[in-house]
N, CA, C and O atoms as CSV, one atom per row, in Angstrom:
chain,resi,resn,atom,element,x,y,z
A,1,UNK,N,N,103.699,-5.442,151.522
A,1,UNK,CA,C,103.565,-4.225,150.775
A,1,UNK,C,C,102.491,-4.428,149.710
A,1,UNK,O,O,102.543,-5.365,148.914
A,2,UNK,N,N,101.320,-3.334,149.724
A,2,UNK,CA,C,100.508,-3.270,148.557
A,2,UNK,C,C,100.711,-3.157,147.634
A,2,UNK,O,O,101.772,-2.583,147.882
A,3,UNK,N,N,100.676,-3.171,146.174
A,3,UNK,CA,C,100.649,-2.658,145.277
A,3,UNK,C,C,99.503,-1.910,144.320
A,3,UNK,O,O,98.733,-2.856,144.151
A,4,UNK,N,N,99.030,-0.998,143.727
A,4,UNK,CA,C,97.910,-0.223,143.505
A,4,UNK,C,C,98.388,-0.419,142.089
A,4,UNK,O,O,99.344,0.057,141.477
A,5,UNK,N,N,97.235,-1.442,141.683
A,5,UNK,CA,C,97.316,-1.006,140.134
A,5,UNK,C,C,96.320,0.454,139.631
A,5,UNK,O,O,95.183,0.705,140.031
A,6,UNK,N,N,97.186,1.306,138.608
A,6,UNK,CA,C,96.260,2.571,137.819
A,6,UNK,C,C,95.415,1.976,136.593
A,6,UNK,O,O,95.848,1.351,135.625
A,7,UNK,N,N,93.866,2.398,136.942
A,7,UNK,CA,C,92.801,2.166,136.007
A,7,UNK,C,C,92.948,3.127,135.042
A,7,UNK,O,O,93.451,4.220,135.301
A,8,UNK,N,N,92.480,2.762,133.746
A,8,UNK,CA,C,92.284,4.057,133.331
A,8,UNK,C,C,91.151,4.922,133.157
A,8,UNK,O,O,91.163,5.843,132.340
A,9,UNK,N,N,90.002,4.610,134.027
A,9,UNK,CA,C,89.192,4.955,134.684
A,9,UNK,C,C,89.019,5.536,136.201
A,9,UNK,O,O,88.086,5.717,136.984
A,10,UNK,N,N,90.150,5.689,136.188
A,10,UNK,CA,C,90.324,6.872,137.229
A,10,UNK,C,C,91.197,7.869,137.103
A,10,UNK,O,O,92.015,7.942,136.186
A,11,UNK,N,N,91.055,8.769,138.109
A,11,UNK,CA,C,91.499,10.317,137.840
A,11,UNK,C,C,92.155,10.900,138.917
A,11,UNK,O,O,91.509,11.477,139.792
A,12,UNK,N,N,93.711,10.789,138.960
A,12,UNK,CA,C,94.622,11.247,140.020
A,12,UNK,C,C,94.539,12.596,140.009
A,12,UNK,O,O,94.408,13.160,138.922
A,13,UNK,N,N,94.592,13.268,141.083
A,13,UNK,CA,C,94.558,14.713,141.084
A,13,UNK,C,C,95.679,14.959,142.030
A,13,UNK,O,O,95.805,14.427,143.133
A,14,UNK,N,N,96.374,15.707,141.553
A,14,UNK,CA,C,97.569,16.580,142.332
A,14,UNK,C,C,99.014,15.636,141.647
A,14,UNK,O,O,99.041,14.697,140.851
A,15,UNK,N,N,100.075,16.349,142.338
A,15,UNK,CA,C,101.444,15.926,141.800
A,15,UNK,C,C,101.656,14.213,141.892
A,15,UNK,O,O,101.838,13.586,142.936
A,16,UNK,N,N,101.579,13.650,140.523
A,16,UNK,CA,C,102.216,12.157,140.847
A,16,UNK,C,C,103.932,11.654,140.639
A,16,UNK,O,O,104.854,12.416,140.351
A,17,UNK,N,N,104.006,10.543,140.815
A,17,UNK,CA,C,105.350,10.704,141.419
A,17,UNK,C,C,106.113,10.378,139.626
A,17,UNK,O,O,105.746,9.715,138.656
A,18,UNK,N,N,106.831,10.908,139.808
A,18,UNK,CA,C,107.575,11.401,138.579
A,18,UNK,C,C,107.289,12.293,137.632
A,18,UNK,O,O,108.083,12.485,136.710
A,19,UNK,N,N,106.262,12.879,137.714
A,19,UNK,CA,C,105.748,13.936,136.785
A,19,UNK,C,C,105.576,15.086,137.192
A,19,UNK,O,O,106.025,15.084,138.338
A,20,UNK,N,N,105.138,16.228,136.916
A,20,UNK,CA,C,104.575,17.987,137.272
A,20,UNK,C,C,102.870,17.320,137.345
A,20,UNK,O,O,102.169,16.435,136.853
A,21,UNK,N,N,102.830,18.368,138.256
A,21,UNK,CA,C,101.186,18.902,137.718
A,21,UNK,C,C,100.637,18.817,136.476
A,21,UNK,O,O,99.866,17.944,136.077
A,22,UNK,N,N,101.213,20.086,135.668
A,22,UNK,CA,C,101.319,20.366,134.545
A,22,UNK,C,C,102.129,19.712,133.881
A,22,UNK,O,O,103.239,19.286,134.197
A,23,UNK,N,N,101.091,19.565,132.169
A,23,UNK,CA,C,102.042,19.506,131.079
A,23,UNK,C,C,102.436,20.813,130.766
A,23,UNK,O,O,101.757,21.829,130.916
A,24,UNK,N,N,103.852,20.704,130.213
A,24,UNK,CA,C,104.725,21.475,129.088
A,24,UNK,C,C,103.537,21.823,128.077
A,24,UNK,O,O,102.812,21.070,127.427
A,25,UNK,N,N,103.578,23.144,128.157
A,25,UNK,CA,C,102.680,23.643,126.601
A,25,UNK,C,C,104.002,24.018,125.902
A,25,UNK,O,O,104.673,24.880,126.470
A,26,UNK,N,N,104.703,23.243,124.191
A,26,UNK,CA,C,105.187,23.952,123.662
A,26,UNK,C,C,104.697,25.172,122.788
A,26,UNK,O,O,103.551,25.326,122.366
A,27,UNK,N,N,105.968,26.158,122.561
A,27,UNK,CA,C,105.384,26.958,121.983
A,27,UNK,C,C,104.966,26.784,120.584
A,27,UNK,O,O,105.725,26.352,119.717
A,28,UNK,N,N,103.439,27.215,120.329
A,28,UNK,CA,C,103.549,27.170,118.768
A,28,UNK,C,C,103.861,27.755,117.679
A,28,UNK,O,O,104.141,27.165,116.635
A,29,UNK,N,N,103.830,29.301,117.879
A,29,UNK,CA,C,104.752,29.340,116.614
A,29,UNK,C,C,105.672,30.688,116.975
A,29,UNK,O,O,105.421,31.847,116.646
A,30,UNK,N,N,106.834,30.190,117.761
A,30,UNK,CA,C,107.792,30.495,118.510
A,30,UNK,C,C,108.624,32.194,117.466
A,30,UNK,O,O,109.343,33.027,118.017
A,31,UNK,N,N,108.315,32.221,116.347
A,31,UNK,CA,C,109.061,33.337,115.355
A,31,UNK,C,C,107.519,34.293,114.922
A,31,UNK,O,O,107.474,35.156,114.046
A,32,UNK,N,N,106.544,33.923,115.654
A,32,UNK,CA,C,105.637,35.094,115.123
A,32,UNK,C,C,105.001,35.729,116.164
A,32,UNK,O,O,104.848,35.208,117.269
A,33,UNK,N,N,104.554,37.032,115.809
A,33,UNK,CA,C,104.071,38.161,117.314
A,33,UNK,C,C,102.489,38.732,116.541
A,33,UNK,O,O,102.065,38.382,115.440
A,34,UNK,N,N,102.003,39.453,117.271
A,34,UNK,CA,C,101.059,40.117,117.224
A,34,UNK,C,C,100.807,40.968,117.928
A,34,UNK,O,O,100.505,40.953,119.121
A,35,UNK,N,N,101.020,42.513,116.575
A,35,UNK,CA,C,100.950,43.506,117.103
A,35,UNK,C,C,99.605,44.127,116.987
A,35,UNK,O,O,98.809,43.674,116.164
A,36,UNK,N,N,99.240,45.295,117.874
A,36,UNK,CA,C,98.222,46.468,117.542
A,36,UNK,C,C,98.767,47.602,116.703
A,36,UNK,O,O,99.765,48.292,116.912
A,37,UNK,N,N,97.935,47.645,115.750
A,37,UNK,CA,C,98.686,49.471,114.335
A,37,UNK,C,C,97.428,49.769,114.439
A,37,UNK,O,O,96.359,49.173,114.570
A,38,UNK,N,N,98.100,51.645,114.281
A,38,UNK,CA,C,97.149,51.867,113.871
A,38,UNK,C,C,97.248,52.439,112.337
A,38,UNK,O,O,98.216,53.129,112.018
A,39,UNK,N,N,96.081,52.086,111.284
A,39,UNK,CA,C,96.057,52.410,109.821
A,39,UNK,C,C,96.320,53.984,109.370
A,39,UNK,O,O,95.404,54.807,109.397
A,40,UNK,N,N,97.542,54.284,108.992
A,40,UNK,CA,C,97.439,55.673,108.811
A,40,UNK,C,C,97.258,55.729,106.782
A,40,UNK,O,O,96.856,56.712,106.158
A,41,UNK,N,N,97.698,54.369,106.158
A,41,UNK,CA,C,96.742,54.572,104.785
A,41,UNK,C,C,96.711,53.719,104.076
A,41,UNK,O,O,97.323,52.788,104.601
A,42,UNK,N,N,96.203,53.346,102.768
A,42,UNK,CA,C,96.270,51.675,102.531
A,42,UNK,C,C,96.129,51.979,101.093
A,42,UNK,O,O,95.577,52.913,100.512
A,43,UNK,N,N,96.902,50.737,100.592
A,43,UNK,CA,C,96.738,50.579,99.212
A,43,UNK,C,C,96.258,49.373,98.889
A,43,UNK,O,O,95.744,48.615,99.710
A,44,UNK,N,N,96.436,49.058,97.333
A,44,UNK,CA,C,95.615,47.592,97.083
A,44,UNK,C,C,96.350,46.540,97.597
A,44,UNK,O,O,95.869,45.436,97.853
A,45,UNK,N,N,97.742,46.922,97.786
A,45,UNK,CA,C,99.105,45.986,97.959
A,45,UNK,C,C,99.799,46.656,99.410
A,45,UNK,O,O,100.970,46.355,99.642
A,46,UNK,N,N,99.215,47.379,100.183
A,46,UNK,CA,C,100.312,47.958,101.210
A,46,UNK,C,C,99.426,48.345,102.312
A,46,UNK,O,O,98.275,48.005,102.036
A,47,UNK,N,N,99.503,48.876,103.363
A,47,UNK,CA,C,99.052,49.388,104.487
A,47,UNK,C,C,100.310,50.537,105.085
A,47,UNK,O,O,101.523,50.423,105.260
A,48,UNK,N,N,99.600,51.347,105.227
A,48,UNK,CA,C,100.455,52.269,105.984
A,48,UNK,C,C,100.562,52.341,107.582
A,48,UNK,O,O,99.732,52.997,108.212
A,49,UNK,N,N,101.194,51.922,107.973
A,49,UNK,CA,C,100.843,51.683,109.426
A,49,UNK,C,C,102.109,52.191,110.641
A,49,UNK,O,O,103.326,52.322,110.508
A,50,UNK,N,N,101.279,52.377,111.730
A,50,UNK,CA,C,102.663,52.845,112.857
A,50,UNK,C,C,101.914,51.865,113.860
A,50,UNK,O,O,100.832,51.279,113.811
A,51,UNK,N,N,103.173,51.949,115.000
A,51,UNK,CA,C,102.720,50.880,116.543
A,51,UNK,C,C,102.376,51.482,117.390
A,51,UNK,O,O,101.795,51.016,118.370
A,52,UNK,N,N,102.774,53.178,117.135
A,52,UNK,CA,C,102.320,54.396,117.967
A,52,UNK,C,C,101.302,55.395,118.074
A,52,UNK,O,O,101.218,56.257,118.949
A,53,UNK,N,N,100.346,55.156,116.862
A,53,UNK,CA,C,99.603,56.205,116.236
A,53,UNK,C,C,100.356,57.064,116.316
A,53,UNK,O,O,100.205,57.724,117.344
A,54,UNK,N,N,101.031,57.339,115.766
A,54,UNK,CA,C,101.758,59.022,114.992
A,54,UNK,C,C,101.856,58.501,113.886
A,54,UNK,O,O,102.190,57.327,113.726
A,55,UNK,N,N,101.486,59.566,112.662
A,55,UNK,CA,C,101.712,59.360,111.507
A,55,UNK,C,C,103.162,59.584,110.901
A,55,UNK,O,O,103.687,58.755,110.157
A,56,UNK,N,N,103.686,60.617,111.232
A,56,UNK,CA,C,104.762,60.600,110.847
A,56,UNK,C,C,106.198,59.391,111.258
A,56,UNK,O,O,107.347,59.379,110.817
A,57,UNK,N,N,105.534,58.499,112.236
A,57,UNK,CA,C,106.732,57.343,112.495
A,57,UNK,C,C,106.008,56.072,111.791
A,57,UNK,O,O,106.279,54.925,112.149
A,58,UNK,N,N,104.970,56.382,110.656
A,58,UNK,CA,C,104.438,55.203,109.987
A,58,UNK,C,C,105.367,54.557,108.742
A,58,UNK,O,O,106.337,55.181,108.314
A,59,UNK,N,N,105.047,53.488,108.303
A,59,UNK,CA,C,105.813,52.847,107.885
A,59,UNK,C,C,105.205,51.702,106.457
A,59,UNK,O,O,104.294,50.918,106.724
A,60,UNK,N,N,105.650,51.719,105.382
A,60,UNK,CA,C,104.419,51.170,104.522
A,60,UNK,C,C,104.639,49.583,104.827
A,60,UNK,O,O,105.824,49.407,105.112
A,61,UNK,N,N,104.038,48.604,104.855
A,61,UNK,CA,C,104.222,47.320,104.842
A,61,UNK,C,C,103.268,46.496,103.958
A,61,UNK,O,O,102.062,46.742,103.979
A,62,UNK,N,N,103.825,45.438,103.115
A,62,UNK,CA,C,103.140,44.767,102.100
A,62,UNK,C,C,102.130,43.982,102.900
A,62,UNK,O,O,102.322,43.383,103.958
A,63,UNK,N,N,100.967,44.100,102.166
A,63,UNK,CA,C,99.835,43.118,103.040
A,63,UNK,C,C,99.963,41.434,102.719
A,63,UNK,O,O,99.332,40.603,103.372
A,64,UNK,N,N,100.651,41.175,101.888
A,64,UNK,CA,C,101.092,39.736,101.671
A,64,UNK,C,C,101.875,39.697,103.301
A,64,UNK,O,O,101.723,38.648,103.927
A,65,UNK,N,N,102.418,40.445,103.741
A,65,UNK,CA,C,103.722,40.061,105.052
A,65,UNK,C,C,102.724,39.781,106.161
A,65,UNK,O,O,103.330,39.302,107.120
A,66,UNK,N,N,101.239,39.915,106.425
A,66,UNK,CA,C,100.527,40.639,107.658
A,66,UNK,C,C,99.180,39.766,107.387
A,66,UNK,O,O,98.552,39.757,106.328
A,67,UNK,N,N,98.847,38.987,108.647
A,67,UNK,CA,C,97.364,38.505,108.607
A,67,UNK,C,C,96.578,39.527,109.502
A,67,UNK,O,O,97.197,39.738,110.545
A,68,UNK,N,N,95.466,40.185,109.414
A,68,UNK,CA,C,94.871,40.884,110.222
A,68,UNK,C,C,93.814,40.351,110.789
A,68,UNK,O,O,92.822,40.258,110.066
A,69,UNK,N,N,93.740,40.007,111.772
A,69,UNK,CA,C,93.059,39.086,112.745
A,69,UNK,C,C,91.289,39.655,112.073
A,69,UNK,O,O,90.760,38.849,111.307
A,70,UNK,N,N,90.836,40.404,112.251
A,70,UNK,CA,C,89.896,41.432,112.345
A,70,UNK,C,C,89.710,42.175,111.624
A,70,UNK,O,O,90.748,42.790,111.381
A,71,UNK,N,N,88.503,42.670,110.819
A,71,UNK,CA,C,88.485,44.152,109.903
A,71,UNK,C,C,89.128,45.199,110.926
A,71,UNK,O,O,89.357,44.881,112.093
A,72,UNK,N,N,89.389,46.404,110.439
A,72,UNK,CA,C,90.029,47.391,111.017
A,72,UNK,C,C,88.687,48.113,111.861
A,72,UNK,O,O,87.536,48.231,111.443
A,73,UNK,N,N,89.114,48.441,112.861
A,73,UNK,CA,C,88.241,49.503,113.759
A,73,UNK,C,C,88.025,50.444,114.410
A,73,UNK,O,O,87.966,50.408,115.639
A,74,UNK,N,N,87.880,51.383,113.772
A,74,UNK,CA,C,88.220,52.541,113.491
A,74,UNK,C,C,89.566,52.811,113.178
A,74,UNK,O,O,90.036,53.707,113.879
A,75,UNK,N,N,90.272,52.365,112.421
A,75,UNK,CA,C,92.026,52.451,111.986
A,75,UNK,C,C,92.680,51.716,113.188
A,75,UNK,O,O,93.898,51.816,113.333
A,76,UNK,N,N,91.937,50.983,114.060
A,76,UNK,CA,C,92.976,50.093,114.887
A,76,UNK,C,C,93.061,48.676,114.469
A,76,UNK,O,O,92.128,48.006,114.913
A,77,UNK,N,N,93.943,48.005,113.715
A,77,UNK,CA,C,93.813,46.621,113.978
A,77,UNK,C,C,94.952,45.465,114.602
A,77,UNK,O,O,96.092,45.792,114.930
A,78,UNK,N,N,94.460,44.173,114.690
A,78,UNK,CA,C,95.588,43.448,115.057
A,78,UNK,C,C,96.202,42.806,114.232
A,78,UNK,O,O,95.499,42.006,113.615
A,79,UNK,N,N,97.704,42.843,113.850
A,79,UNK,CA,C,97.958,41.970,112.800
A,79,UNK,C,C,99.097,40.867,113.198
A,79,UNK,O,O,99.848,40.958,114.168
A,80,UNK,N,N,99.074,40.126,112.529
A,80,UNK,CA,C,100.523,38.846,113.028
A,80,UNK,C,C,101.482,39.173,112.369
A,80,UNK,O,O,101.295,40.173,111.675
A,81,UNK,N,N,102.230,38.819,112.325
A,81,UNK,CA,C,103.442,39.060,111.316
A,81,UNK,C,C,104.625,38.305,112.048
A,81,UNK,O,O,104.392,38.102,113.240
A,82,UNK,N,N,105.862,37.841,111.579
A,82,UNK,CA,C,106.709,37.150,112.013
A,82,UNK,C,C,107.462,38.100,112.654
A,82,UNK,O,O,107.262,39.305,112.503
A,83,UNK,N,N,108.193,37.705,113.260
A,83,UNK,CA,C,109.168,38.713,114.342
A,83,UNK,C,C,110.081,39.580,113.925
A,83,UNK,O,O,110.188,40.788,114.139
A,84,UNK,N,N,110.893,38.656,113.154
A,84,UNK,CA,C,112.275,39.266,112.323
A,84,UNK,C,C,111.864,40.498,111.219
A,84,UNK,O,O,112.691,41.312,110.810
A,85,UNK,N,N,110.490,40.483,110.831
A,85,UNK,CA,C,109.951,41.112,109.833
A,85,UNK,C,C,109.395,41.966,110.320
A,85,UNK,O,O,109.311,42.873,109.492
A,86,UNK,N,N,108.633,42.403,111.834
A,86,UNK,CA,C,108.172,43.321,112.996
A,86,UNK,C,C,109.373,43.935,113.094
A,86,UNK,O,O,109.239,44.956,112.419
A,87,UNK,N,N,110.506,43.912,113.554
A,87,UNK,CA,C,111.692,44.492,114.254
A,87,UNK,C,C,112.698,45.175,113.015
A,87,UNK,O,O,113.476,46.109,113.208
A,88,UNK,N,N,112.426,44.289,111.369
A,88,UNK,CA,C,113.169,45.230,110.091
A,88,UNK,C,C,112.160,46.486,109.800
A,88,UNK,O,O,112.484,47.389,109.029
A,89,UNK,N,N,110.709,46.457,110.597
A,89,UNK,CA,C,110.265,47.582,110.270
A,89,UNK,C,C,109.746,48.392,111.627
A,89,UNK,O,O,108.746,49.041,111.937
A,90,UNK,N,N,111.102,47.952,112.318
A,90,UNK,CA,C,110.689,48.755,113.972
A,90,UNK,C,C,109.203,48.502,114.205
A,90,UNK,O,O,108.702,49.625,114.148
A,91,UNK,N,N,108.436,47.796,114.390
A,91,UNK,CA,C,107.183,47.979,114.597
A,91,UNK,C,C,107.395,47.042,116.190
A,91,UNK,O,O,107.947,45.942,116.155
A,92,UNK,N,N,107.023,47.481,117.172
A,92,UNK,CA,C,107.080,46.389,118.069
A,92,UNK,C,C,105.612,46.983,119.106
A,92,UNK,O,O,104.940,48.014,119.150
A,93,UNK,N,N,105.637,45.502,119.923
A,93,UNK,CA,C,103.905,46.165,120.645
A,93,UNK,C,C,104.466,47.270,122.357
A,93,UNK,O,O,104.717,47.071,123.545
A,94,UNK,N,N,104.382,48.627,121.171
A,94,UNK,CA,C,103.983,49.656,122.323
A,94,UNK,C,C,102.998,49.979,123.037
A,94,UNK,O,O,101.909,49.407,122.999
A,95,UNK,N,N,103.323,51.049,123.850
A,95,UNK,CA,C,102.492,51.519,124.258
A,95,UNK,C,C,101.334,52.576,123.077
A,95,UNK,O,O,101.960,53.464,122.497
A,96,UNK,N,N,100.226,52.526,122.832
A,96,UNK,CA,C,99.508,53.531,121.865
A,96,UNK,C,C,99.334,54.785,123.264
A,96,UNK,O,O,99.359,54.380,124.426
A,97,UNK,N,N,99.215,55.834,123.039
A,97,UNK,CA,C,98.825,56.784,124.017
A,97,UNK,C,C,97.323,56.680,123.363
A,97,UNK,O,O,97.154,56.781,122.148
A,98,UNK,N,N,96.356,56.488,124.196
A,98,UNK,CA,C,94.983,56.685,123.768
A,98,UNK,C,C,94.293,58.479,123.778
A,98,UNK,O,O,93.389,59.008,123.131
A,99,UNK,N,N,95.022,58.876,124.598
A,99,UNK,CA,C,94.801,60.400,124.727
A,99,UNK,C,C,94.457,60.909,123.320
A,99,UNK,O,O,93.595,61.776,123.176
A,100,UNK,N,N,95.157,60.353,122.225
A,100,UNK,CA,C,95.209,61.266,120.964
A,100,UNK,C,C,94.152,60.791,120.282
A,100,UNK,O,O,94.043,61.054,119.084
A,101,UNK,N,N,93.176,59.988,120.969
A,101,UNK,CA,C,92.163,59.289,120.407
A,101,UNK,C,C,90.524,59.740,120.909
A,101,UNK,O,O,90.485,59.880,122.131
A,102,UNK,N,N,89.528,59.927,120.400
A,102,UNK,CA,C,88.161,60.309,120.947
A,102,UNK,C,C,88.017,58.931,121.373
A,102,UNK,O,O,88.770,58.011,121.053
A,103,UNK,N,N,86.918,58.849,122.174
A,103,UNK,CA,C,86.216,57.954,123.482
A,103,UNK,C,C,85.952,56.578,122.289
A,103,UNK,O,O,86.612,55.570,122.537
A,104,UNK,N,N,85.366,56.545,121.499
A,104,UNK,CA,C,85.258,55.332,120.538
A,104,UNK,C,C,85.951,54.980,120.495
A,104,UNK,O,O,85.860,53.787,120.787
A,105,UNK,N,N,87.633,55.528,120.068
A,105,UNK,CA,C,88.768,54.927,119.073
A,105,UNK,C,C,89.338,54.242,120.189
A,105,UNK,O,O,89.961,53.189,120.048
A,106,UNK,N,N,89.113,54.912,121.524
A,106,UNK,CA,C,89.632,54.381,122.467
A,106,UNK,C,C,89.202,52.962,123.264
A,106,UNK,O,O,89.865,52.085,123.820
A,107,UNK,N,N,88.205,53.108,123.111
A,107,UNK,CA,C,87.478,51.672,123.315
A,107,UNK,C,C,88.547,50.399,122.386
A,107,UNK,O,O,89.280,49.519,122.838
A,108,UNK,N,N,88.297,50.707,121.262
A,108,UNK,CA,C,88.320,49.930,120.271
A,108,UNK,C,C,90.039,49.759,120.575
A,108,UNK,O,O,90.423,48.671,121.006
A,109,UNK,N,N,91.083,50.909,120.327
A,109,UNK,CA,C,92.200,50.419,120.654
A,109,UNK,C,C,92.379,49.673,122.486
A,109,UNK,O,O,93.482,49.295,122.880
A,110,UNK,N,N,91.479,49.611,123.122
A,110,UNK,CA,C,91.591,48.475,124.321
A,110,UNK,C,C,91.349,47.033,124.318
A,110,UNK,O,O,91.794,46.242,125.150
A,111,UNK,N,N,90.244,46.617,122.824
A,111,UNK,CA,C,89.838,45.576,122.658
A,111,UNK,C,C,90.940,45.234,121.843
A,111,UNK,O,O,91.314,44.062,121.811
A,112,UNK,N,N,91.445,46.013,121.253
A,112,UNK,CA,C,92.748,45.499,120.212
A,112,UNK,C,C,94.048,44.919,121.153
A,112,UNK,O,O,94.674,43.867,121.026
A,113,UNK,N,N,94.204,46.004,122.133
A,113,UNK,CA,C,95.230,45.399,123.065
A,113,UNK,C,C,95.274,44.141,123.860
A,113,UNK,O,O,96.234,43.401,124.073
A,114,UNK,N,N,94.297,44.070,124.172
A,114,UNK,CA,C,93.891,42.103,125.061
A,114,UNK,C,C,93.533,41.755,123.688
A,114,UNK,O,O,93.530,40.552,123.950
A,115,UNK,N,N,93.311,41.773,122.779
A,115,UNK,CA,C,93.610,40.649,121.660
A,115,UNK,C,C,94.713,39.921,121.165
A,115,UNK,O,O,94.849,38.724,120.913
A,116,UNK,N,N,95.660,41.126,121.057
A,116,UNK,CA,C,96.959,41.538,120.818
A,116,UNK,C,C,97.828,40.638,121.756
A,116,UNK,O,O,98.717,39.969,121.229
A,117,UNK,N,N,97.638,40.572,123.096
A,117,UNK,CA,C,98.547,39.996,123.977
A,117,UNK,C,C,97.772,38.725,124.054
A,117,UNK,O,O,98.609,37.872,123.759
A,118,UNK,N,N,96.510,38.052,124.312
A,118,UNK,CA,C,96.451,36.893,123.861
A,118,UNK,C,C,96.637,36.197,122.988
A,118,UNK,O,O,96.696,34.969,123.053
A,119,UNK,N,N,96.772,36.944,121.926
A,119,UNK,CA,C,97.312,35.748,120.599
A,119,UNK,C,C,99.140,36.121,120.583
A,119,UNK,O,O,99.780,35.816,119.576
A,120,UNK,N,N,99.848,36.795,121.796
A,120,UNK,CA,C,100.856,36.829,121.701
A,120,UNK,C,C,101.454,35.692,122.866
A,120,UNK,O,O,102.440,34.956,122.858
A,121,UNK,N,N,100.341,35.932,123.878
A,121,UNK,CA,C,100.726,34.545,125.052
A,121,UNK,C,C,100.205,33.206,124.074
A,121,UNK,O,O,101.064,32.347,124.276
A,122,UNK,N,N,99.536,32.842,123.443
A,122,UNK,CA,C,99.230,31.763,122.885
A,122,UNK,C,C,100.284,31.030,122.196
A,122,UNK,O,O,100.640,29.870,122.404
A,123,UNK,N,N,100.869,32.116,121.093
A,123,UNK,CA,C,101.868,32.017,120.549
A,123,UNK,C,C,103.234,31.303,120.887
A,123,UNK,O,O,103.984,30.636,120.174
A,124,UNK,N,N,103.308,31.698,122.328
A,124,UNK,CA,C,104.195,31.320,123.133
A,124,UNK,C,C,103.950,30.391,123.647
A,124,UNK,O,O,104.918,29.806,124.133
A,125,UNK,N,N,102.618,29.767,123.822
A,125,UNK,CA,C,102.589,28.584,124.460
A,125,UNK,C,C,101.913,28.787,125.873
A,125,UNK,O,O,101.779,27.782,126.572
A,126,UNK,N,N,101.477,30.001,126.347
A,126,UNK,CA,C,100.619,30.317,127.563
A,126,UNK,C,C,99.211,30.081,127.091
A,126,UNK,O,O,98.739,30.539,126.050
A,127,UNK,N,N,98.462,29.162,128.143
A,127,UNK,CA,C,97.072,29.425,128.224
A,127,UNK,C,C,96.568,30.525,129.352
A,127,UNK,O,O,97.479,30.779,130.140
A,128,UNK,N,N,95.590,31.095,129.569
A,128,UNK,CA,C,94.779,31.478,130.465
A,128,UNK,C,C,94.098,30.498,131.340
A,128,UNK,O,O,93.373,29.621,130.872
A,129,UNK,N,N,94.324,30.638,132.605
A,129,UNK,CA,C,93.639,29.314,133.523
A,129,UNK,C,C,92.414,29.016,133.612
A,129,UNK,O,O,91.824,28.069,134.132
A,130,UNK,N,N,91.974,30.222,132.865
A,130,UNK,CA,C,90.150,30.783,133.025
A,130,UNK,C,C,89.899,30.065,131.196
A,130,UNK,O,O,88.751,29.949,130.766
A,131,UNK,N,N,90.674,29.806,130.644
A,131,UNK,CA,C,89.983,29.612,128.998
A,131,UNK,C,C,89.230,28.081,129.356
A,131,UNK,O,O,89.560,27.365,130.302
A,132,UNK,N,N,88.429,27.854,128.621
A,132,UNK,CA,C,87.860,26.808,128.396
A,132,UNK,C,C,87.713,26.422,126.989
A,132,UNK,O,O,87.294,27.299,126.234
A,133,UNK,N,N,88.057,24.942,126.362
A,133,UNK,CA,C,87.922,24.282,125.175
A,133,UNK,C,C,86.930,23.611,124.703
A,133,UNK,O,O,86.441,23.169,125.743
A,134,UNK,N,N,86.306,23.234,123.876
A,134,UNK,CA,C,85.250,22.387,123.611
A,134,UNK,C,C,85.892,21.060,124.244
A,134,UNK,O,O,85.647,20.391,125.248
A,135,UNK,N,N,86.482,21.012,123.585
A,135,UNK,CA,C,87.209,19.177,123.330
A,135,UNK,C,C,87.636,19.029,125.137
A,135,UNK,O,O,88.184,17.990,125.503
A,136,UNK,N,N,87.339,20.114,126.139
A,136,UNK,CA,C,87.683,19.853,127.273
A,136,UNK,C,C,86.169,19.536,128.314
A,136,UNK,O,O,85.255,20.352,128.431
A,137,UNK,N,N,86.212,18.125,129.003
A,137,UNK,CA,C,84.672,18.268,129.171
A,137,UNK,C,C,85.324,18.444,131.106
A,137,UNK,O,O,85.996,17.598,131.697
A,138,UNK,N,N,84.807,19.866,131.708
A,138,UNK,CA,C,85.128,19.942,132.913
A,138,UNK,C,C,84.447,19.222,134.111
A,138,UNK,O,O,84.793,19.252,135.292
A,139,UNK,N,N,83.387,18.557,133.534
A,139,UNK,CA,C,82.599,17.994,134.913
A,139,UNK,C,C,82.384,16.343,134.843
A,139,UNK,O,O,81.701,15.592,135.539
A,140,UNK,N,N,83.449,16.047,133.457
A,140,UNK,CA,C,83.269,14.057,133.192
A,140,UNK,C,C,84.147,13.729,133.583
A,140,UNK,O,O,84.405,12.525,133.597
């Protein structure tokens, strides 16, 4: 019987024996989300904001509670906020109807939405199979 010593100059590809394919991505920060609002008014200390664009289901929230990924565009932005603190102010990631929006706002609330859900899969610990890293060299 052979035995095969592993270099560490070489590079097994596919399932080895005791392991996955894949590593485990844990999640990183398992209590925070990121939603899309849109700005219905703002103070020096507050934002007025809904998850629906309707103004009347808006809701004031302290801007200390909220990182906003992005300046606002055209009143759409993305913000983080922890979970428990999303759900005491009903805010959760809906659907926006874009209908109630002209052709710009609408753009802009689409770029907000794939922002929105990638920094919400990240969050969780999902990559995209398509992302690429610096620190990842694909052809060494």
């Amino acid at each position: 019987m052979r035995t095969l010593l592993r270099s560490s100059n070489i590079v097994y590809v596919g399932r080895q024996r005791g392991g996955s394919d894949r590593r485990a991505v844990m999640s990183s920060s398992p209590g925070i989300t990121a939603l899309v609002l849109v700005r219905h008014g703002e103070t020096a200390k507050a934002l007025l904001v809904s998850d629906c664009g309707i103004y009347a289901k808006a809701v004031w929230v302290p801007k200390a509670m909220l990182t906003i990924h992005e300046p606002s565009e055209r009143g759409v932005l993305v913000a983080t906020m922890s979970k428990a603190f999303a759900e005491q102010k009903n805010l959760h990631p809906r659907f926006i109807d874009p209908e109630q929006f002209n052709q710009a706002t609408r753009e802009a609330l689409d770029r907000a939405v794939a922002r929105a859900a990638s920094k919400r899969n990240s969050y969780r610990g999902h990559r995209s199979p398509h992302a690429r890293h610096d620190s990842q060299n694909l052809f060494g």
